[in-house]
N, C-alpha and C positions, 0 to 999 in steps of 0.2 A: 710412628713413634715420636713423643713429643723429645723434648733438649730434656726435662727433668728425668722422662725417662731413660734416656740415655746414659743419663748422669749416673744413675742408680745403678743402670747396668753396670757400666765401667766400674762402680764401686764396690759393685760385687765382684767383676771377674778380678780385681786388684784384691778384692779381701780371699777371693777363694784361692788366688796363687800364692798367698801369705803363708793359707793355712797348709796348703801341699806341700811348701817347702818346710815348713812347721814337722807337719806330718813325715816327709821323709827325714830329718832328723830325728825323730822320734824312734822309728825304726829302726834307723842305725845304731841307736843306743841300747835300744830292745836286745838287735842280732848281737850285740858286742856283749850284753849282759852277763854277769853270773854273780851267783848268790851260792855262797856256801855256809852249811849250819852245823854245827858239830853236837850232839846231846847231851845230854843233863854230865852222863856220867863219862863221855869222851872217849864211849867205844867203838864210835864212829863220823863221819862227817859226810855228808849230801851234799854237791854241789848241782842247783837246775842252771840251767838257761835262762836267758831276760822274757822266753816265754814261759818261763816254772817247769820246763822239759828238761826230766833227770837224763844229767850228764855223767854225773859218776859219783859212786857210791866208796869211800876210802873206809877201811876196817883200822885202827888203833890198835896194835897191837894184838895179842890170842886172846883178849880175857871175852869179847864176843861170846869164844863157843864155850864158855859154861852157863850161857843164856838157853833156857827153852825153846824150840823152833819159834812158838805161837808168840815167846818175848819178842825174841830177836826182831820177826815180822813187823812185830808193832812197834817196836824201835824204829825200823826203818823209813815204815811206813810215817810215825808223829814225823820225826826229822825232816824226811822230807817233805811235809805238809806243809812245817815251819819255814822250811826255803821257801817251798813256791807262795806264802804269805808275805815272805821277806823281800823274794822277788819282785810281789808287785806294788807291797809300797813303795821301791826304788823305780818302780816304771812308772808310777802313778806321781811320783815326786818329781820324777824328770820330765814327765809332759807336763806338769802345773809348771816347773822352770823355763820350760822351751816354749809354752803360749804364754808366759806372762809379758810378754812383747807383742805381741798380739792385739793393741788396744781394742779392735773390732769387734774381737771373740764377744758372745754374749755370757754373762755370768756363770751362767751353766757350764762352760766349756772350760771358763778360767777355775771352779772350785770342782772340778769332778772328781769323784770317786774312786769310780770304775772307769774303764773304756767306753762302756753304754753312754754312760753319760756325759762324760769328755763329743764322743761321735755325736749323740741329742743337739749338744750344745753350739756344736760347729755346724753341724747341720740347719741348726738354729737362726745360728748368726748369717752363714751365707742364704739361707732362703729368706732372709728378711723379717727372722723373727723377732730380735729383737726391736726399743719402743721404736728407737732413732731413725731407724729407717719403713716402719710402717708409718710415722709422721710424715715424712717425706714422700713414702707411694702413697699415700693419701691423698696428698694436696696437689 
């Protein structure tokens, strides 16, 4: 193995121990999560977990049960849809916060979406996809 590639190595295992620890705070934020949504009309309120996993369903008062079963259902069910969307732009907001110190990440990683694409991205960066370090294995 030549010195540059060494070099490259070390630069990886230094950017993928960035992103672990990256990563396990991400997590910790995830587990500590909650997101509560209450509906239009404040007959109830959904709170999920930082994974959108209903935690508890709070009823407002009785006026619920002069709703239809098939209402109510679909009450519960938008609500809670609305958390677990709320959820994850708050998980997807705090990984773009917690990699933006991250200088190495490759673009992909720093503007993702989704988790797919956050993973793509770090995937990305530590395998050498980005330009900076294929200039570097190159030469």
């Amino acid at each position: 193995m030549s010195l540059g590639d060494e070099e490259l190595l070390a630069e990886m295992r230094s950017a993928l121990k960035d992103v672990e620890a990256t990563a396990d705070r991400v997590r910790q934020r995830v587990r500590e999560a909650k997101t509560t949504v209450e509906d239009k009309k404040k007959l109830l309120s959904v709170t999920v977990g930082g994974h959108g996993e209903l935690t508890r369903i709070t009823f407002n008062g009785d006026a619920y049960q002069q709703l239809a079963p098939a209402e109510l259902a679909d009450l519960i069910v938008t609500t809670a849809r609305t958390a677990r969307e709320g959820a994850q732009r708050k998980a997807m907001a705090g990984t773009a916060e917690l990699t933006g110190d991250l200088s190495r990440l490759g673009d992909t990683a720093r503007t993702a979406a989704t988790m797919e694409e956050l993973i793509e991205g770090i995937v990305g960066a530590v395998s050498g996809g980005d330009d900076r370090r294929r200039g570097r294995a190159a030469s």
